[in-house]
C-alpha positions in Angstrom: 65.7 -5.6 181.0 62.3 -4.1 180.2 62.4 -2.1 177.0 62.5 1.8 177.7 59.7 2.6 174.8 57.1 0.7 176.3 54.9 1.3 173.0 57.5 -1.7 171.0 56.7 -4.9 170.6 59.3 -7.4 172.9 61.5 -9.4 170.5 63.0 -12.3 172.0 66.1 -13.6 170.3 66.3 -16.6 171.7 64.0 -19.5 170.5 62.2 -21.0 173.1 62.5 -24.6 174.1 59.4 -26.8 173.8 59.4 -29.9 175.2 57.1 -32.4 173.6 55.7 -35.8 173.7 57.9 -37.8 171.5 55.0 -39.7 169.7 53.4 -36.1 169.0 57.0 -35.6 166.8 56.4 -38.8 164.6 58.3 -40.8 167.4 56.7 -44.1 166.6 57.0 -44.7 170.3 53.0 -45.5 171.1 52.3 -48.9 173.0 51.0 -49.9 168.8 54.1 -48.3 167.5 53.1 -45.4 165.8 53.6 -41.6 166.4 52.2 -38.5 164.8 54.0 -35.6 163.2 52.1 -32.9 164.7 54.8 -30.3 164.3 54.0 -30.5 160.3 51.0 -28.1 160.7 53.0 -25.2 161.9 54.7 -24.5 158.5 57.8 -22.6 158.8 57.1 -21.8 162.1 58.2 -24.7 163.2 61.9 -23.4 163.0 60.5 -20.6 165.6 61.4 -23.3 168.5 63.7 -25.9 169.7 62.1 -29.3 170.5 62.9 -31.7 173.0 61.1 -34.7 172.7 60.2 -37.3 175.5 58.6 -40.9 176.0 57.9 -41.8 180.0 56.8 -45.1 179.0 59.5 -45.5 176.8 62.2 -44.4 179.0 60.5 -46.3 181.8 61.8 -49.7 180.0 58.2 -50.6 178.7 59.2 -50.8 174.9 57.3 -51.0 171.8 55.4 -52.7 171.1 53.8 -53.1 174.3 50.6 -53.8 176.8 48.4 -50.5 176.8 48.7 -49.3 180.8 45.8 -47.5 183.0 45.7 -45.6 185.9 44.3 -47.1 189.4 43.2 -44.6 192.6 42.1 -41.1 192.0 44.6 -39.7 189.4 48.1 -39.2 188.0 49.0 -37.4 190.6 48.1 -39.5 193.8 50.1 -41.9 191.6 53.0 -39.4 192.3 52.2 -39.3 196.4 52.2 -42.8 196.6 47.8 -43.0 196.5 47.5 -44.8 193.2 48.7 -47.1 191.1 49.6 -48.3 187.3 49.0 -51.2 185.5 49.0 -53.1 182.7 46.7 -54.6 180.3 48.1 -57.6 181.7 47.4 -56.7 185.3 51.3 -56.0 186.1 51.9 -53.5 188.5 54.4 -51.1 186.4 53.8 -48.1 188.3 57.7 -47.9 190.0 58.9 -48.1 186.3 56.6 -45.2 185.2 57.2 -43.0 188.0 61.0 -43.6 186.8 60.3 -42.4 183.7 58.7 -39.6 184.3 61.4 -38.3 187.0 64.2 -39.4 183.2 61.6 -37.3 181.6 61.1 -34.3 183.4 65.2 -34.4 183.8 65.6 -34.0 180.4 63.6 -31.1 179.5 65.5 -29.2 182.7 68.7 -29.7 181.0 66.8 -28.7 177.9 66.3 -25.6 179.9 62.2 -26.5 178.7 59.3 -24.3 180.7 56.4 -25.4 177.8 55.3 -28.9 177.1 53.3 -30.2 173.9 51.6 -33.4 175.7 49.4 -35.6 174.0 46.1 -36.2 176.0 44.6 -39.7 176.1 47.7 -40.9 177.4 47.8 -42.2 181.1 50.9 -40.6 181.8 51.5 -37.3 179.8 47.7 -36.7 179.3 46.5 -33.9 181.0 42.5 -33.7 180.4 42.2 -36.7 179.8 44.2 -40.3 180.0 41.9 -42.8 178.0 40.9 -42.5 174.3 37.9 -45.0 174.8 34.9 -43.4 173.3 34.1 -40.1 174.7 35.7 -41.4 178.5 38.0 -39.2 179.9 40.0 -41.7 182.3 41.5 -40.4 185.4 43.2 -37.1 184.5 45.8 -35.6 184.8 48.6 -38.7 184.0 51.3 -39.1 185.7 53.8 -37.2 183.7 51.2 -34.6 183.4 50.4 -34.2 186.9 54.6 -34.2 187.2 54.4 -31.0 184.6 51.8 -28.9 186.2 53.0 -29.4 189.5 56.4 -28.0 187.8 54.5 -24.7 187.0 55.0 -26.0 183.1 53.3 -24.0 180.2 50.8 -27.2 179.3 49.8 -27.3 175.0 47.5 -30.1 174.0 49.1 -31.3 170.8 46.0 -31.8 168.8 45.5 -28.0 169.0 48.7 -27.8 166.6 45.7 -28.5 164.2 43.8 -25.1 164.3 45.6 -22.1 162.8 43.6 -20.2 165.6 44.3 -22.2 168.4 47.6 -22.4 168.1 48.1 -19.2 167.4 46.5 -18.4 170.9 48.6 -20.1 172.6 52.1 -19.4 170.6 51.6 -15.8 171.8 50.8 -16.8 175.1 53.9 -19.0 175.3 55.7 -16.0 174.3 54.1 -13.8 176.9 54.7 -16.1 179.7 58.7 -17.4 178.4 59.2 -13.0 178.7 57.6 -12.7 182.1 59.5 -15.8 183.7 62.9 -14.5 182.7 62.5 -10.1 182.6 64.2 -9.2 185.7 61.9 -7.5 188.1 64.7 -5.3 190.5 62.5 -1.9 190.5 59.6 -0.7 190.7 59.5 0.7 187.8 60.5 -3.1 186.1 57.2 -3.7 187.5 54.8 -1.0 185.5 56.9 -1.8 182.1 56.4 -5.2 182.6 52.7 -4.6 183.8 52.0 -2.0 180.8 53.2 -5.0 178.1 51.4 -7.9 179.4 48.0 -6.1 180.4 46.2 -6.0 177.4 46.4 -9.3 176.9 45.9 -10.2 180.2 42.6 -8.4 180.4 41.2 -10.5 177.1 41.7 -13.3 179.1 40.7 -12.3 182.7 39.3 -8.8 182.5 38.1 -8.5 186.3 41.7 -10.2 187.6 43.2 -7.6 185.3 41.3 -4.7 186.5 42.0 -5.6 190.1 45.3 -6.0 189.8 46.1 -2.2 187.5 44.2 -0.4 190.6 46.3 -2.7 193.3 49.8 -2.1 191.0 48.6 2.2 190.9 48.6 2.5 194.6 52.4 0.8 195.0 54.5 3.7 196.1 58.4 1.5 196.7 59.8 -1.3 195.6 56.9 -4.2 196.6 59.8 -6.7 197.3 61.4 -10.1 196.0 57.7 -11.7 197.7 55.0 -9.7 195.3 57.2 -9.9 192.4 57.3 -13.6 192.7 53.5 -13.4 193.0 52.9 -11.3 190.5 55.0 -13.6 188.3 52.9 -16.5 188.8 49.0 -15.0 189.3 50.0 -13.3 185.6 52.0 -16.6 184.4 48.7 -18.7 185.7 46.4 -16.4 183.5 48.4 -17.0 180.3 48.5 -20.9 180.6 44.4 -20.4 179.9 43.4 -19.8 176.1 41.4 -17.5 175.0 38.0 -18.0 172.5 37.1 -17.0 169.1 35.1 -13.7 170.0 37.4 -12.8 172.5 40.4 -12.7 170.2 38.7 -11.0 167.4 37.3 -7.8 169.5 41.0 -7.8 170.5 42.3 -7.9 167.7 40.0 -5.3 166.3 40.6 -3.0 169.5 44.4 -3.2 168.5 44.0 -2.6 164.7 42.5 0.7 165.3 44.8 1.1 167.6 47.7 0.2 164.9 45.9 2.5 162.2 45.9 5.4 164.7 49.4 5.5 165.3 51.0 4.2 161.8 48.2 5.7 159.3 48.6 2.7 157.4 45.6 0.4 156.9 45.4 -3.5 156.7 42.7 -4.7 154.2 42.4 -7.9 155.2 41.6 -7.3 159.4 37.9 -7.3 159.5 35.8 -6.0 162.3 34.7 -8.4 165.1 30.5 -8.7 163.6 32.1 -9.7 160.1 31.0 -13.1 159.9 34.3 -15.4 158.8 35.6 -19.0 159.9 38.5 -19.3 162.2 41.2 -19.9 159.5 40.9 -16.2 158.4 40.6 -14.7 161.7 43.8 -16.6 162.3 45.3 -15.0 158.9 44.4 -11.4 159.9 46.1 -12.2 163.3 49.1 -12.9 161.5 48.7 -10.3 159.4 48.5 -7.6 162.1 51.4 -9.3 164.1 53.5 -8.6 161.4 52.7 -5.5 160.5 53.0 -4.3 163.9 56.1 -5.7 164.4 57.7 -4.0 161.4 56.3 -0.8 162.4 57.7 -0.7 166.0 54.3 -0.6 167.6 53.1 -2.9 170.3 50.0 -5.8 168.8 48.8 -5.6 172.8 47.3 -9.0 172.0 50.4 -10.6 171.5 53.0 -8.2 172.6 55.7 -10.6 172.1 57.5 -11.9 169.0 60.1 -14.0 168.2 62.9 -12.2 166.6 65.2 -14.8 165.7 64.4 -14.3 161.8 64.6 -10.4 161.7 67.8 -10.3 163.9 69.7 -12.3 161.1 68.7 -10.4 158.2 69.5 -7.1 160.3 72.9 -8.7 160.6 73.2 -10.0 156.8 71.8 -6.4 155.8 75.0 -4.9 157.6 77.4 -7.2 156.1 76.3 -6.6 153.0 74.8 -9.7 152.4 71.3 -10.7 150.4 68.7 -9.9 152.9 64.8 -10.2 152.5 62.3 -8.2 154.0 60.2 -8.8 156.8 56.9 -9.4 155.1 54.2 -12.1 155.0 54.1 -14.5 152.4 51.3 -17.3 151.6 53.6 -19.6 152.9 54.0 -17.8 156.3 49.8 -18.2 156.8 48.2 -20.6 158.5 46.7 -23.6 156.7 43.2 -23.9 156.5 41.4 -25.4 159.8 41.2 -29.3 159.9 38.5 -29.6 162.0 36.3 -31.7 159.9 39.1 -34.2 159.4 40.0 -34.8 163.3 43.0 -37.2 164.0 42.4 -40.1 164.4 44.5 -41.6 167.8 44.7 -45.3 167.0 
C-alpha cells in the first residue's frame, strides 16, 4: 500500500530482478567467445539486484564459437510477425532457431519474475538502438530479442551505460520508480494522489508539460476513476520513466530538492553544489548519492529519486534489535561512484 506520510522516501525490500544479456555478465557467450563484466562498475551496488542472465543465440542452439548473424526485412521486429528474416555469415537461414531462443529467453526472465533488462546493443537480437557494431552503422534496430522486450512493456538499460556513474545512476532511480508503480496497488482514489504525489517530481524533470497536464487532469477526479485509467495511468507514467534524463536536468533537480532537504532537516550537505557550478559528471553523480542518502536517513522524500532500495538498512534494523553489531547507514568512499570512463570507451570486439 501507498505509505500514509507522503513526505518519506518508498523503501522497497525486495531487490529487484534484472534480467541481463549474459555476455554483458562476463558470459563468454559472443559469436568470438568473449563476454564483458559490465556489472563490475556498480561497486557494491551490485548486491542491490538479482541478475538473470540470458543468451538467444546461445539458447537458440547457435554455439560458440560461431558465424556472426544479421537481420534481413525492416527490423527485429517484422522478424517477429513473420516480415523478416535472419541469417548467417554463411547465408544460412537461422531465423526459426532465433525466434526460439528468444521465446527460451523471454521465458526465463518471467519465471525470474524480471520487468528490467540490461541488453547489449550492436547485437542483432538483444540490441535495441542499434544491431551492427560496423563503424558508426546502426543496422536494423530493434533485434529480435529486443523488439520481443519492448513489446513486453520491459524497463530497457543499455549496458554500456553501466559505465557512467551519472547515467546509471539515472536510470537505477528510474528502475526503482517504475518496479514501485507496476506493483503499488491502485484500489482508491486516494492510492491514486499518494502514488501521484511520489512519482511527480520526477516525472516532471523528465516530461514537465505531460506532468503538468496530467496534476490538473488528476485535481479535477472526484470518485474512483476505475480499473481502465489506473491501468493508463500506470503505463503513460511507466512510459515516461523508461526515458533518461540529461546532465542539466538532473542537477537543477537535484538542486531544487537540496533546498528542499535543507528546509525541512536544517542540516546542510557541503558537497551538493548549485546547478551553474561548473563540475564533470562524476561529481554530480557523487552529490546525487550524497543527497540520496542523506535523505533517506532523515525520512524525507529526494523527489528526484523517491525510491530506494532498502534491503541493506532493513537488516541492520533487524541486527540492531537482536543485539547484534550493526553499522550505520552512511556513505563511504567505497559506496561512490567511480570516476567516469568516458575517454576509455569499451571496446566491443
Amino acid at each position: 500500500m501507498p505509505e500514509t506520510n507522503q513526505k518519506s522516501p518508498i523503501l522497497l525490500d525486495k531487490k529487484p530482478v534484472l534480467g541481463i544479456s549474459a555476455c554483458c555478465m562476463g558470459c563468454p557467450v559472443r559469436y568470438n567467445g568473449r563476454g564483458f563484466d559490465l556489472l563490475k562498475n556498480l561497486g557494491r551496488e551490485k548486491g542491490d539486484f538479482t541478475y538473470c542472465p540470458v543468451c538467444p543465440e546461445t539458447l537458440a542452439g547457435l554455439g560458440v564459437m560461431r558465424d556472426p548473424i544479421h537481420l534481413t526485412g525492416e527490423n527485429g521486429a517484422a522478424v517477429l510477425h513473420g516480415e523478416g528474416r535472419v541469417v548467417s555469415r554463411g547465408g544460412r537461414d537461422v531465423t526459426e532457431k532465433v525466434l526460439e531462443g528468444a521465446r527460451a529467453s523471454m521465458q526465463t526472465l518471467e519465471r525470474a519474475g524480471a520487468r528490467a533488462f540490461i541488453y547489449m546493443d550492436g547485437s542483432p537480437t538483444c540490441g535495441v538502438y542499434r544491431t551492427t557494431l560496423k563503424s558508426q552503422k546502426r543496422g536494423k534496430p530493434p533485434g529480435v530479442f529486443g523488439a520481443m522486450l519492448d513489446e513486453a512493456g520491459f524497463f530497457l538499460i543499455p549496458a554500456l551505460d553501466l559505465q557512467s556513474p551519472l547515467r546509471w545512476w539515472d536510470w537505477r532511480r528510474r528502475l526503482l520508480a517504475f518496479q514501485y508503480l507496476m506493483d503499488v496497488p491502485l484500489k482508491t482514489r486516494g492510492d491514486l494522489y499518494a502514488v501521484w504525489y511520489r512519482l511527480k517530481f520526477l516525472t516532471q524533470e523528465l516530461d514537465e508539460p505531460f506532468a503538468r497536464a496530467l496534476g490538473r487532469e488528476l485535481a479535477g477526479i472526484a470518485k474512483y476513476p476505475g480499473e481502465e485509467y489506473m491501468a493508463l495511468f500506470r503505463r503513460q507514467i511507466g512510459d515516461r520513466l523508461r526515458k533518461p534524463s540529461n546532465a542539466r536536468r538532473i542537477t537543477q533537480s537535484l538542486w531544487k530538492n537540496y533546498v528542499y532537504y535543507r528546509r525541512q532537516s536544517g542540516k546542510t550537505i557541503p558537497e551538493v553544489q548549485s546547478p551553474e557550478q561548473v563540475r564533470n559528471i562524476t561529481s554530480i553523480a557523487r552529490e546525487l548519492v550524497r543527497m540520496e542518502r542523506a535523505a533517506a536517513e532523515s525520512g524525507i522524500l529526494f523527489g528526484t529519486a523517491p525510491v530506494i532500495y532498502s534491503g541493506g538498512r532493513k537488516k541492520r534494523q533487524a541486527d540492531e534489535s537482536s543485539g547484534l553489531p550493526h553499522e550505520r547507514l552512511e556513505v563511504k568512499d567505497s559506496d561512490l561512484p567511480l570516476d567516469d570512463p568516458a575517454d576509455e570507451p569499451l571496446k566491443l570486439i
